[in-house]
C-alpha positions as CSV (number, residue, x, y, z in Angstrom):
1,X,58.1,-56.7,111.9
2,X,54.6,-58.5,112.1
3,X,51.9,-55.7,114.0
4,X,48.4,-56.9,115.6
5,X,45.9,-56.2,118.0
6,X,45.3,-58.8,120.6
7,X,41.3,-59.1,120.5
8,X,39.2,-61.2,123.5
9,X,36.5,-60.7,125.7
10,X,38.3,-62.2,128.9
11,X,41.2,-59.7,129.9
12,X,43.4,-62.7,131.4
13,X,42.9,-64.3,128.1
14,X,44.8,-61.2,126.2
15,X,47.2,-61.1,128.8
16,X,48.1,-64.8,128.2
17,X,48.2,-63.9,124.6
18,X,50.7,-61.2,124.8
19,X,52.8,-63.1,127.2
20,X,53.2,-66.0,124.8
21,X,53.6,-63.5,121.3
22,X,55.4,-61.4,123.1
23,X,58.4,-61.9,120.1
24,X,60.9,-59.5,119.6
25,X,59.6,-59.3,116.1
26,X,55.7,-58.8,116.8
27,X,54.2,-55.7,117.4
28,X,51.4,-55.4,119.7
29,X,50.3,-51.9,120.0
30,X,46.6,-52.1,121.3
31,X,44.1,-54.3,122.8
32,X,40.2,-55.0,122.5
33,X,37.1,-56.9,124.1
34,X,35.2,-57.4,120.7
35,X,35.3,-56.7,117.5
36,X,34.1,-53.0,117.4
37,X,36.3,-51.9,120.3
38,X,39.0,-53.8,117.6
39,X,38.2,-51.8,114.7
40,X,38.6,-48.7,117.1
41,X,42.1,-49.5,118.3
42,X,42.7,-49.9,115.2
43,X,41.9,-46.8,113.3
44,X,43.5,-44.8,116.5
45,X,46.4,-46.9,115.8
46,X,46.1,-46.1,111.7
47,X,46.3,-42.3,113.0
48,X,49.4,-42.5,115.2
49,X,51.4,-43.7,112.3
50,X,50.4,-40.8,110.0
């Protein structure tokens, strides 16, 4: 299982993105605007798991 965070500034941009790597075997927990909202996502993600 591959995991990720879908990261763009244009919302219809990362809904394209999820809609074409939506695989059955990619994980796609969280979603971001830029690169510190990323980072965010992804230490609230990093704490879920725990």
């Amino acid at each position: 299982m591959i995991r990720g965070v879908i990261v763009d500034d244009d919302p219809m941009v990362r809904t394209g993105l999820r809609l074409i790597l939506g695989k059955p075997d990619l994980d796609l927990p969280g979603e971001a605007g830029d690169g510190r909202q990323a980072m965010k996502v992804i230490r609230e993600l990093g704490r879920t798991r725990c």
